[in-house]
DOZABA-998361 format. One line per 5 residues: number of its first residue (from 1); their letters; for each residue y, x, z of C-alpha. Coordinates in pm, 1 decimal. Example, Ala and Ser with C-alpha at 12.3 -4.5 7.8 and 13.67 -1.06 7.14 Angstrom:
<marses>
1> AS> -450.0/1230.0/780.0  -106.0/1367.0/714.0 $
</marses>
This chain:
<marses>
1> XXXXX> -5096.6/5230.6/-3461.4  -4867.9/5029.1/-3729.7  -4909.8/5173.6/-4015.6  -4755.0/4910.4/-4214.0  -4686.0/4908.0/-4614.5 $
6> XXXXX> -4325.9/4831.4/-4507.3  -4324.1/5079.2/-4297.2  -4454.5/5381.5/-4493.2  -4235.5/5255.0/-4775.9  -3918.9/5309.6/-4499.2 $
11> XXXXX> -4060.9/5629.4/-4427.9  -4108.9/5771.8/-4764.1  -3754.1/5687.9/-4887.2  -3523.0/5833.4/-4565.1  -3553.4/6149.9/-4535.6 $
16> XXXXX> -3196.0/6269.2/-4447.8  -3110.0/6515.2/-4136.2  -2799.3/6429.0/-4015.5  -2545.2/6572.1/-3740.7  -2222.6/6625.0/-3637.8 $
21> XXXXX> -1981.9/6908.3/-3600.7  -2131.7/7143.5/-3368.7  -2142.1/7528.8/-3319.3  -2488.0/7470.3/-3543.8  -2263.5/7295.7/-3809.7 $
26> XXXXX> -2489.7/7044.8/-3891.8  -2370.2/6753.4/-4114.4  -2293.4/6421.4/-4081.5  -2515.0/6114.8/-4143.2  -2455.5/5749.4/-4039.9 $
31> XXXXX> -2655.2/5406.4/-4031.9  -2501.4/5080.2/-3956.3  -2127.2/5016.9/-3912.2  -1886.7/5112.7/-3702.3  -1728.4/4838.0/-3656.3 $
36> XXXXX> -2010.5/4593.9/-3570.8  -2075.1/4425.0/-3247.5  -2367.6/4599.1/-3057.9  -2533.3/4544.0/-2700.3  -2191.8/4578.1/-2552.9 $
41> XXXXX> -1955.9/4273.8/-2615.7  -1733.5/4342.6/-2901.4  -1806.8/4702.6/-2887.7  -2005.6/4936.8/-3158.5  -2320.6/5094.6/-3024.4 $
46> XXXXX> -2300.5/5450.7/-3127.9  -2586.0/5658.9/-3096.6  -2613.1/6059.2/-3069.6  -2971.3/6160.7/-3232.7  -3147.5/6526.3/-3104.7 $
51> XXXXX> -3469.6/6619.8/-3221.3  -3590.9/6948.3/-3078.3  -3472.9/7135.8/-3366.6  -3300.7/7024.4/-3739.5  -3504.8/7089.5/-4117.3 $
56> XXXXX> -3829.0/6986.1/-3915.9  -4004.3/6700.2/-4090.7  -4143.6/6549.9/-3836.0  -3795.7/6468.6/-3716.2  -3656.9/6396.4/-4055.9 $
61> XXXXX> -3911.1/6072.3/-4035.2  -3799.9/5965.7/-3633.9  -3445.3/6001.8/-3734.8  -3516.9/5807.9/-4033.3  -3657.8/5534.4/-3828.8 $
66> XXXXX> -3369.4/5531.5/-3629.5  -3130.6/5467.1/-3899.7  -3320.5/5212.4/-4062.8  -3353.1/5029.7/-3686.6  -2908.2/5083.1/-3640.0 $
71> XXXXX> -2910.6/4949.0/-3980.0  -3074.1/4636.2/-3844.6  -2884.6/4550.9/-3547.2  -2518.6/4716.9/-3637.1  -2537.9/5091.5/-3497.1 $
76> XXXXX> -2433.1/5411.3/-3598.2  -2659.0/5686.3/-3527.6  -2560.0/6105.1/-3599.0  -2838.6/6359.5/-3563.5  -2700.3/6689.4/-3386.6 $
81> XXXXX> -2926.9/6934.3/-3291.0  -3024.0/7320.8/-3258.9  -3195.0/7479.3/-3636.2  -3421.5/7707.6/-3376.3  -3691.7/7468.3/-3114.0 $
86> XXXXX> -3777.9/7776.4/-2851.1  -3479.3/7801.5/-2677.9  -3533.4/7557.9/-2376.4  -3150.9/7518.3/-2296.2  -3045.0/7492.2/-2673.8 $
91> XXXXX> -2989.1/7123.7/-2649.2  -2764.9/7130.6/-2375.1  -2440.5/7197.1/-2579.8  -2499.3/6885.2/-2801.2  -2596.1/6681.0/-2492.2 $
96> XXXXX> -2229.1/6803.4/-2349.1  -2069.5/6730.6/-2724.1  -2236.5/6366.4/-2728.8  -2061.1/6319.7/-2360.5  -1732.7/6394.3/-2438.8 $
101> XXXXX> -1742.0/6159.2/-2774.7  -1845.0/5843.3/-2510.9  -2116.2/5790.7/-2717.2  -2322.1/5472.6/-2608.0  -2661.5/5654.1/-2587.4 $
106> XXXXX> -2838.8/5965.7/-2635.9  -3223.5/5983.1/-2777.7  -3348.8/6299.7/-2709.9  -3677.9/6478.9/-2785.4  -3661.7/6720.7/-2481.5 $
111> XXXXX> -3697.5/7100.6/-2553.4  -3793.1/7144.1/-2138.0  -3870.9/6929.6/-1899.8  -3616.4/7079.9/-1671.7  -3339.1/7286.5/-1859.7 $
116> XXXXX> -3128.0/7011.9/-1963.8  -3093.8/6808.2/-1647.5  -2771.0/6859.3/-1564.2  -2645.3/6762.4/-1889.4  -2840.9/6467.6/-1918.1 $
121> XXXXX> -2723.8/6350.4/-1531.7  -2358.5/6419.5/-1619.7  -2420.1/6225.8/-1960.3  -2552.8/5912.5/-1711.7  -2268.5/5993.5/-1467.7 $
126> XXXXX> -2059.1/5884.7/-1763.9  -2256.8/5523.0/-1868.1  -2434.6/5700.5/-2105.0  -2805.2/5586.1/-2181.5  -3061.9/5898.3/-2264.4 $
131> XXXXX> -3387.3/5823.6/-2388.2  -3632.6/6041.2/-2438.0  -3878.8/6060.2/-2771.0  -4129.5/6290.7/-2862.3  -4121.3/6497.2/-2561.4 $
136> XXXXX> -4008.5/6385.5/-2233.0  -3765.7/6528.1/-1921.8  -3773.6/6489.5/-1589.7  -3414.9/6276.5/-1568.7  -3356.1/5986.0/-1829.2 $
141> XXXXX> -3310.9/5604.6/-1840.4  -3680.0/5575.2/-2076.0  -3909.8/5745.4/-2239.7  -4073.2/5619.4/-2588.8  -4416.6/5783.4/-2611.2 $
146> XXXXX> -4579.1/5838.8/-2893.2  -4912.5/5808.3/-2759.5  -5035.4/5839.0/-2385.2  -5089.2/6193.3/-2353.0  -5502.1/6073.9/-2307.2 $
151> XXXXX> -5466.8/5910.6/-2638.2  -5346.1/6230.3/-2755.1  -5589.9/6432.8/-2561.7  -5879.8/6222.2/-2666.5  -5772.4/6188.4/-3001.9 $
156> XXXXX> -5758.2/6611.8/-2963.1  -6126.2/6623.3/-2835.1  -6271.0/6370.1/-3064.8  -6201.9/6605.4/-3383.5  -6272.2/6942.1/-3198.0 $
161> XXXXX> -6621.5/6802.6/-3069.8  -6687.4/6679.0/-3417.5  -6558.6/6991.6/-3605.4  -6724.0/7269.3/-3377.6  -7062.8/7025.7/-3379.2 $
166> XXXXX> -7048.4/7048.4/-3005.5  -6992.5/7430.3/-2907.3  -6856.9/7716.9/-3033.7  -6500.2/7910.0/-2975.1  -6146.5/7728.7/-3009.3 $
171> XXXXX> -5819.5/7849.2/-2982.1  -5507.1/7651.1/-2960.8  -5164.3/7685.1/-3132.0  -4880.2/7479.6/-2969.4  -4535.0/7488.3/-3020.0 $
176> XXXXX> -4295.1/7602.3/-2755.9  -4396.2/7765.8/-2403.8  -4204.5/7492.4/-2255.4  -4270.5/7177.4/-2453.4  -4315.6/6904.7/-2209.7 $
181> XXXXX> -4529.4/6712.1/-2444.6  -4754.9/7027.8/-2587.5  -4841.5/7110.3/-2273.6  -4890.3/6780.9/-2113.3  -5142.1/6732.4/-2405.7 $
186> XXXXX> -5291.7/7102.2/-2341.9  -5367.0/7055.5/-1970.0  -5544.0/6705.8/-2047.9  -5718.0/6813.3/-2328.1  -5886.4/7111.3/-2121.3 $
191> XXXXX> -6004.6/6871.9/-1862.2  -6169.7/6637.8/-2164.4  -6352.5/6999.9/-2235.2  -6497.3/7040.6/-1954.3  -6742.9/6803.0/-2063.3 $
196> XXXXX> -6889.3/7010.6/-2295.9  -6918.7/7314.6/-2159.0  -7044.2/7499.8/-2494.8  -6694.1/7465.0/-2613.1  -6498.3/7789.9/-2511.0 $
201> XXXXX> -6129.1/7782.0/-2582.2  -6076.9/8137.2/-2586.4  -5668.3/8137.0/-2614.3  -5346.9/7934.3/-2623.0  -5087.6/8104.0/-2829.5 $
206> XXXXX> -4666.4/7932.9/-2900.6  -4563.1/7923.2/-3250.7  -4205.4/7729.9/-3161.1  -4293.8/7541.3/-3388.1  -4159.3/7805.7/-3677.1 $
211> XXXXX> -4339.9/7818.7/-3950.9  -4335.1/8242.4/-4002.2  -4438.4/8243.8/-3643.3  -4698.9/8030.6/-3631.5  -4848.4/8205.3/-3940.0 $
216> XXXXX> -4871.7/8465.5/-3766.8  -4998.0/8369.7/-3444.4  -5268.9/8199.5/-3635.5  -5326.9/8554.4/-3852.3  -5387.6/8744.0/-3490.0 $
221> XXXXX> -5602.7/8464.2/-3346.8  -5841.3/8539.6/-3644.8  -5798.1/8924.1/-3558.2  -5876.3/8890.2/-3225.3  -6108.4/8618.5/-3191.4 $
226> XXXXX> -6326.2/8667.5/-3538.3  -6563.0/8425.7/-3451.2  -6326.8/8047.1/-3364.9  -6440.9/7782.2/-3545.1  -6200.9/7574.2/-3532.6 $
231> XXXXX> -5812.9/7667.7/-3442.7  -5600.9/7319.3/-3305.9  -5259.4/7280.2/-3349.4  -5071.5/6961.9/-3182.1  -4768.9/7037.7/-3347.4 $
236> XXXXX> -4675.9/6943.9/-3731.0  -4528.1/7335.3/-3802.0  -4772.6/7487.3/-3641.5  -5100.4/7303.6/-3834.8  -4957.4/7337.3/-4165.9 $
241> XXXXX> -4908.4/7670.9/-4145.4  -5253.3/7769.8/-3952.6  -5359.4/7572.3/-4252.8  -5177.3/7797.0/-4505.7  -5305.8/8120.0/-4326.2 $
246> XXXXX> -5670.9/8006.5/-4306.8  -5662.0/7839.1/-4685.6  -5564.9/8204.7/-4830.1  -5778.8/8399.0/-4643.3  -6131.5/8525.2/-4553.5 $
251> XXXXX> -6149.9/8280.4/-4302.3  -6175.7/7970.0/-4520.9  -6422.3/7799.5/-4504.8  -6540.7/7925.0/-4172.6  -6279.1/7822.6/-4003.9 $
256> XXXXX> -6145.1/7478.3/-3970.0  -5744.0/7370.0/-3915.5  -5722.9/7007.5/-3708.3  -5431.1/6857.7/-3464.6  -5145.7/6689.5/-3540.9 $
261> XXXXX> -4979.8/6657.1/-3855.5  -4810.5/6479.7/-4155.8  -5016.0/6392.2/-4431.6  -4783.2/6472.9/-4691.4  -4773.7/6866.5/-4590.8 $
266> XXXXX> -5147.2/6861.6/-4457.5  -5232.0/6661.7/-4787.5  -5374.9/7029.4/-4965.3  -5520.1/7143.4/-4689.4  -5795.4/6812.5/-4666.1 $
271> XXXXX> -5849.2/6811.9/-5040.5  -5936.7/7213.6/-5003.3  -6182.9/7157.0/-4671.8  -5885.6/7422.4/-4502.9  -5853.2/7109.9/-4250.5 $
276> XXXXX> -6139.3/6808.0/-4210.5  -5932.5/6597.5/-3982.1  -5657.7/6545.8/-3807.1  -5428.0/6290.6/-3627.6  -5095.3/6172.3/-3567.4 $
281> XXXXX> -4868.2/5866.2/-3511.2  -4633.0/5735.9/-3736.1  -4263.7/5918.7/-3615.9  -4060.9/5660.7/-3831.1  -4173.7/5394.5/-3603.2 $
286> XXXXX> -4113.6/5616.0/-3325.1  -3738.0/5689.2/-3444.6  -3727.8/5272.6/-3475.7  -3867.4/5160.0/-3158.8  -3654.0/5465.7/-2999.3 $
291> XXXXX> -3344.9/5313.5/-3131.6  -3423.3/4901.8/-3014.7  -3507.2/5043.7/-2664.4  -3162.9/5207.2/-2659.9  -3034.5/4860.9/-2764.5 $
296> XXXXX> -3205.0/4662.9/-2521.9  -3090.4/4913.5/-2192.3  -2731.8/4899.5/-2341.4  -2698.7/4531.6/-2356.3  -2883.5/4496.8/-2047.8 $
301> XXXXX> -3221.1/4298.4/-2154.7  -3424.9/4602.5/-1957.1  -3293.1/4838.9/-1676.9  -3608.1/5065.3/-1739.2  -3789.8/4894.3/-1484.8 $
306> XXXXX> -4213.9/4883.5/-1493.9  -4225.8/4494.0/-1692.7  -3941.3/4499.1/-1832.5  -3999.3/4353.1/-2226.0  -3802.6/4394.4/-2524.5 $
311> XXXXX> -3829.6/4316.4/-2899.6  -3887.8/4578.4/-3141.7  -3783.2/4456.8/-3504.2  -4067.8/4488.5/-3740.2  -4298.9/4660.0/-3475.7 $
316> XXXXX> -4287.9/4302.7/-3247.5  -4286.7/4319.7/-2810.1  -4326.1/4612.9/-2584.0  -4343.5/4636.0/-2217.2  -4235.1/4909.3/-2034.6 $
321> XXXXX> -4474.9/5096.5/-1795.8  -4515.9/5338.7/-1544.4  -4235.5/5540.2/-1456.2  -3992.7/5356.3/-1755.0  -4280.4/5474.9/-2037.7 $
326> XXXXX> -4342.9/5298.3/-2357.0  -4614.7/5397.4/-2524.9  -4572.9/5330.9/-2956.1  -4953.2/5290.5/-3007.3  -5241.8/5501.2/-3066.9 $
331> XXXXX> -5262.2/5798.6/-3276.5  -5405.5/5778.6/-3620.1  -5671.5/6002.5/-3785.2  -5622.4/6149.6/-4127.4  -5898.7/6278.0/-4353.1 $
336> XXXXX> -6063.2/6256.2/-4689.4  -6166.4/5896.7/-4708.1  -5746.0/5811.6/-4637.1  -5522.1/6081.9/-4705.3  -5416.1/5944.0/-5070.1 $
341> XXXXX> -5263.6/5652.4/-4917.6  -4996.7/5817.7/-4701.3  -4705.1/6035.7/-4901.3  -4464.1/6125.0/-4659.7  -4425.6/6419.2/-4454.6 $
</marses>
């Protein structure tokens, strides 16, 4: 994972959502110029930005990686996007809005692996580059990973085997029913858990990644299943606010909060014990490396081909793999000994 100085610094100081007018009514933000030359001769590359859902944080840092990479190499970029992530089809409208504006590519993090294919094929029909983030579909030009999903899995497994000492009862919290990514990492992690068969994982409950929601999911987990020690959340919402729950309640203490998460919102929760560890990548560079893919497919240095290489800016050379994947790195673990060196989030 590059966690660079330069990087964190990026991170910490661009944290604007952005959009574009839209029956959401988002607002406008821009990186780059609109007149400067792109990947297409003499033409701007303009870039349509949509995260799963707007006011997220996680997404505030990808989209603020994606500005500072237009900034670099003359794009404009404008985050759209639905304020509500459960809805799998509520990206399909922006997807449609991007289309009509001839926008030069589309980088999407996919609310469903299926819903929004017919958008995203009439999009392509049209010239249009999409390129997945985050959380992947089954139709687009490239998909920027943030980790494999068995990084993310092991990652997942590592902390839980730790945390529980080697058995006891889990329970997961992911975000939407349908996120391609949640559940990609779900299904792996259960086979890493058959390994240690004094593990139960008694439930998988959906927050949609809303914060009210997944409060409350994690409030009848501890109802229902009184004796978990440890609850696992691979999405940023949903961790901070198992965290919150367990932190204020009976349960602290006895309970322990890990999966993924920013350090800046999960900060409390380590310095209180709510949460011992937990992991994540770093979604500026994902935003970044997102944005010089879309570059490198517009002016035609990759197709999306297995091979293919392309520069990255500050984050160096990446080759695309296996069915047009490009993994950032690995995922990075955040606890006591680190926690005060990361701010954002």
């Amino acid at each position: 994972m590059k966690f660079t100085k330069p990087a964190i610094a990026l991170v910490a100081g661009a944290l604007l959502l952005a959009g574009c007018s839209t029956p959401s009514t988002p607002t406008n933000s821009a990186a780059g110029s609109e007149s400067a030359s792109s990947g297409g001769e003499g033409t701007a590359l303009t870039i349509t930005m949509l995260p799963k859902n707007l006011g997220n944080p996680y997404f505030d840092q990808s989209t603020a990686g994606a500005e500072a990479a237009a900034a670099e190499i003359g794009a404009t970029v404008t985050q759209v996007g639905p304020t509500t992530e459960g809805v799998a089809d509520s990206q399909v409208e922006f997807i449609q809005a991007a289309t009509q504006q001839k926008v030069s590519a589309i980088e999407l993090s996919a609310n469903d692996a299926d819903a929004l294919c017919d958008s995203v094929k009439a999009a392509q029909a049209e010239g249009i580059k999409v390129v997945t983030f985050d959380s992947d579909t089954n139709c687009r030009d490239l998909f920027i990973n943030q980790v494999s999903v068995d990084g993310v899995a092991t990652s997942l497994y590592e902390m839980i085997d730790d945390q529980t000492g080697g058995s006891g009862e889990i329970a997961i919290l992911s975000a939407g029913a349908n996120a391609t990514n949640q559940n990609a990492w779900i299904e792996a992690l259960k086979v890493k858990l058959e390994a240690s068969p004094d593990i139960k994982l008694d439930d998988v409950v959906y927050g949609d990644d809303a914060d009210q929601k997944s409060f409350d999911e994690t409030k009848a987990l501890l109802a229902k299943y009184p004796k978990l020690k440890v609850i696992v959340a691979p999405t940023t919402v949903g961790i901070t606010a198992a965290a919150r729950y367990v932190s204020e309640s009976d349960f602290k203490g006895k309970v322990l909060v890990t999966g993924l998460g920013t350090p800046g919102s999960m900060k409390p929760y380590i310095e209180d014990g709510t949460s011992k560890e937990f992991a994540l990548w770093n979604p500026e560079d994902l935003g970044y490396l997102t944005t010089y893919a879309v570059k490198a497919l517009v002016d035609g240095t990759i197709t999306g081909a297995e091979g293919d290489t392309f520069e990255a800016g500050r984050l160096g050379s990446y080759t695309v793999g296996a069915d047009g994947e490009v993994p950032l790195g690995a995922a990075f673990k955040f606890n006591a000994e680190n926690i005060g060196d990361f701010n954002w989030g």
